[in-house]
Structure formats: structure tokens, C-alpha cells
N, C-alpha and C positions, 0 to 999 in steps of 0.2 A: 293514192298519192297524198303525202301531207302536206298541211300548210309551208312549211321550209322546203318540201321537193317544188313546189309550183313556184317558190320566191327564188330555188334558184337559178329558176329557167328563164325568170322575168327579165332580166336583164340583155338576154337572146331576145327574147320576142320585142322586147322596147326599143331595141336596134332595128330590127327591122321593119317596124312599122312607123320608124324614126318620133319614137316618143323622146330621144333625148335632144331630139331637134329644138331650137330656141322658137321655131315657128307655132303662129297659135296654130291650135287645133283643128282644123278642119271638121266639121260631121259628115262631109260627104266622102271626107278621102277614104280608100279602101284598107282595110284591112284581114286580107285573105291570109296575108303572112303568118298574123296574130291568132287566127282561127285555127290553121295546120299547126302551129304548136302548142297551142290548149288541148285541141283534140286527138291527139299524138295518144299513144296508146296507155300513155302513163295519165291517162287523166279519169281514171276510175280503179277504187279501192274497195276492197271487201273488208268490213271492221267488225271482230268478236268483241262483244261485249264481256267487261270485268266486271268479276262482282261488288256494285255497288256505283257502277256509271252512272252517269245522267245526260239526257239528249242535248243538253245545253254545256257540258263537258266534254263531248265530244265536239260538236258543233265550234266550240273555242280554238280545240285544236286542230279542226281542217281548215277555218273559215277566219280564225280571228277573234270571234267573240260570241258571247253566247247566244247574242240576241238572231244568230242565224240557226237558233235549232228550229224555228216555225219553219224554214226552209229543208234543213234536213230532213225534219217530220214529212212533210209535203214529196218530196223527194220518194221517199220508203213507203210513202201510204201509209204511215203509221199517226192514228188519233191521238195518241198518245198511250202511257204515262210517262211521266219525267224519270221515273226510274225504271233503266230495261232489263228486261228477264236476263241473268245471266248467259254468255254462251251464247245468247243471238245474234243475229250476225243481218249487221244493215252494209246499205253501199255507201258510198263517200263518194261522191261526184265533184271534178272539181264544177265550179259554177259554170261556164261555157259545156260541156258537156253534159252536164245538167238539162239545159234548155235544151239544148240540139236533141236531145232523146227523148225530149216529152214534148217534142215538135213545135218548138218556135220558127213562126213564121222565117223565111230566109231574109223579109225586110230589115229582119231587127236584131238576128243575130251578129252582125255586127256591131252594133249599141253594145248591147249584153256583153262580147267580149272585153269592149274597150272599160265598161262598168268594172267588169272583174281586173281589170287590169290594174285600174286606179285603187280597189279598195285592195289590191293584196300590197300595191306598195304603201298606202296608209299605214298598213298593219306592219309593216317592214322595217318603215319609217320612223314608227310608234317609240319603241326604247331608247333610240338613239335626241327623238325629242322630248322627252320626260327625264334621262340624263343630264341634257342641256338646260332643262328649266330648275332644273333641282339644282345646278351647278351655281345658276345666276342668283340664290338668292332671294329670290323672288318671293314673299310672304303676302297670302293674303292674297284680295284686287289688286292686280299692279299689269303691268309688261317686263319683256326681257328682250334683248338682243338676240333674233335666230341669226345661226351660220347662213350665207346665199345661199349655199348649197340645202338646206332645209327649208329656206322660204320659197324656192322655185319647184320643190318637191312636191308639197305643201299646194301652191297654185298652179303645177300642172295635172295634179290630181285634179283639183276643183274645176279644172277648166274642160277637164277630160270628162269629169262627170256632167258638167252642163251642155259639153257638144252632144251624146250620148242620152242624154236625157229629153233633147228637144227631139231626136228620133222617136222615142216612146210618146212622145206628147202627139209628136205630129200623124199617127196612127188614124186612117180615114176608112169608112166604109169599103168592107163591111166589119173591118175592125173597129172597136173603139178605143180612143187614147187610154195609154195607163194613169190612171189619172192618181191613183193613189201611190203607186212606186212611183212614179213621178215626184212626187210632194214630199216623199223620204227621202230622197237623192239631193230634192234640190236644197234639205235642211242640212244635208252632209256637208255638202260644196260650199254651201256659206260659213256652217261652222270651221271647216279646213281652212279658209279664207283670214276667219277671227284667231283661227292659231297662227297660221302667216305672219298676223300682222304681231302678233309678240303677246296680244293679251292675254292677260290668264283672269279666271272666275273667280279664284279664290275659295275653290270646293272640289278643284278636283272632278269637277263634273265635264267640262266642258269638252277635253280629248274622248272621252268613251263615249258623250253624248252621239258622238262622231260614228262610232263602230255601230252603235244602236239605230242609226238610220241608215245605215248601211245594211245593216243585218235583215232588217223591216222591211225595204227597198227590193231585195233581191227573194222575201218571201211572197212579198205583194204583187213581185213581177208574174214568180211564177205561179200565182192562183189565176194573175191574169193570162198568161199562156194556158194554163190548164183549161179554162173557161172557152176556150176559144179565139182569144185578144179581144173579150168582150168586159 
């Protein structure tokens, strides 16, 4: 399934685990709904490789950005190289079935979902706010005016990222917290916070800094699923 079949499912799964709800986030509320339609039968792809791919080109287009090829790599068992033999053929998981297959604990696959949830609407989110910033103006360090409807986007991602992220943190014997996808997540959600608020860096760095700890977050997660949740 590619990145645009899971974005257009998102919008069903956000209804019913009422993410367009104005209420903040819960971490403990359940999300089983969100779970049955990740794991829905469409949620793994088999990808031939063209000649001249790259794992971080593929990576882009299941995931968003390329910084989730160390994920995809981990995913396939593959060490690498950055360029794949032609004609191979990896999976494409989306990220909730991902986890659930290489056995994350059942504490936490709820986290994991709501994670994925938040970073595919970022990515969703993405053109329609770089249209906007580019419309305002805006040269250089400065701010601009978001639409509500982009500023709420915007912090209910981050906010979905930090209920979800204090799950992984709160990880107790004989697990240990995630402590390092932890720490990626939690740079995501403050950067989404700083585009909230209308700033801009003035390099163009500041929105993908965003995908890149997302990308890191959901690779880090799963070495630490892999490891044991150690």
C-alpha cells in the first residue's frame, strides 16, 4: 500500500477513533478501531525494484521521507546498500503492521498506531503548508498567518505525538523505556508546535527537520522492538 492509499484511509480511521474531536488526547483512551484499519489487509506491499532505486527513494514514497529508509532497511533485514540490485523485491509495510509482525508488545501497539497516524497526516498536511508559506510572503526569519484549520492540524498532531510517546517512555520492567525514539518524537512535536505558531527558520530547514525525526523515531522504535523493548 502507498503512501496516498494509507492517507486515504486516514480520514475513516480519524473518525473513529474521534481524532477530529476538539478534545485533547487522551493516552489511555483505546484505539482498537484505529488498529482494524491499519491492519486491514491492504496494509502490506511487495515493491520491485527499478533500475537505479535507492532505499531512501523508496522509503520517500511509502513513508514520507527518506529519513525512514533505516526503518525500511530494518524492516527487509537488509544491511544495506543504498542502491538495490535491480528486480528485488522488498516489502513495504505500512508502519502499524510493521510492528505488529516483528512483535511489538500489545502495551504499545497502540502508541505505534496513533504515532503513525500523526506522522502520515504531517506528511499530508505538508504541501498544502508550504503553499501557504510561500503565498504569505514570508522572506527570510520571519512568521506568517496559518489558516485554523492548519494550526489545529499542526497541534493535534503534536499532541498525539506526545500522548503516544509518554506510552513508550513509561515502558517498565522487564521492558525498558524507548528512550531514544522517545527523544525523536518528542523533537518532532515541538518542531510541529514552532510551525503552528507561524515561524519560519529562514532556510527552509525547519518543516523536513520535522519528517527527519519522525523518520529516526519509527527506526529507533523498531530496533527497540526488535531487541526485545530493551
Amino acid at each position: 500500500m502507498t503512501k496516498f492509499d494509507r492517507l486515504a484511509l486516514l480520514p475513516i480511521v480519524a473518525v473513529l477513533i474521534g481524532w477530529q474531536s476538539l478534545d485533547p488526547v487522551n493516552p489511555a483512551e483505546p484505539y482498537a478501531s484505529a488498529q482494524a484499519e491499519a491492519e486491514s489487509e491492504l496494509g502490506v506491499r511487495t515493491v520491485r525494484v527499478q533500475p537505479g532505486e535507492t532505499i531512501e527513494g523508496l522509503a520517500a514514497n511509502a513513508y514520507g521521507h527518506a529519513k525512514f529508509a533505516g526503518f525500511l532497511l530494518l524492516v527487509n533485514g537488509i544491511d544495506g546498500p543504498n542502491t538495490l540490485p535491480a528486480s528485488s523485491e522488498i516489502q513495504v509495510p505500512s508502519l502499524p503492521i510493521a510492528f505488529r509482525d516483528r512483535g511489538i508488545d500489545p502495551l504499545y501497539r497502540s502508541a505505534v498506531t496513533d504515532l503513525a497516524i500523526a506522522a502520515d497526516d504531517y506528511f499530508d498536511l505538508l504541501p498544502t503548508y508550504l503553499e501557504a508559506r510561500k503565498d504569505s510572503g514570508v522572506t527570510g526569519r520571519g512568521s506568517f498567518d496559518l489558516s485554523v484549520e492548519l494550526k489545529q492540524r499542526l497541534l493535534r498532531n503534536a499532541d498525539r505525538i506526545d500522548a503516544s510517546n509518554s506510552t513508550l517512555q513509561s515502558a517498565q520492567s522487564p521492558h525498558r523505556p524507548a528512550t531514544k525514539a522517545a527523544g525523536q518524537f518528542r523533537q518532532a512535536s515541538s518542531l510541529m508546535r514552532v510551525l503552528a505558531s507561524g515561524a519560519v527558520d529562514g532556510y527552509g530547514y525547519d518543516y523536513d527537520l520535522v519528517g527527519q525525526r519522525l523518520g529516526l523515531g519509527f527506526e529507533y522504535s523498531m530496533l527497540w522492538v526488535q531487541s526485545g523493548h530493551r
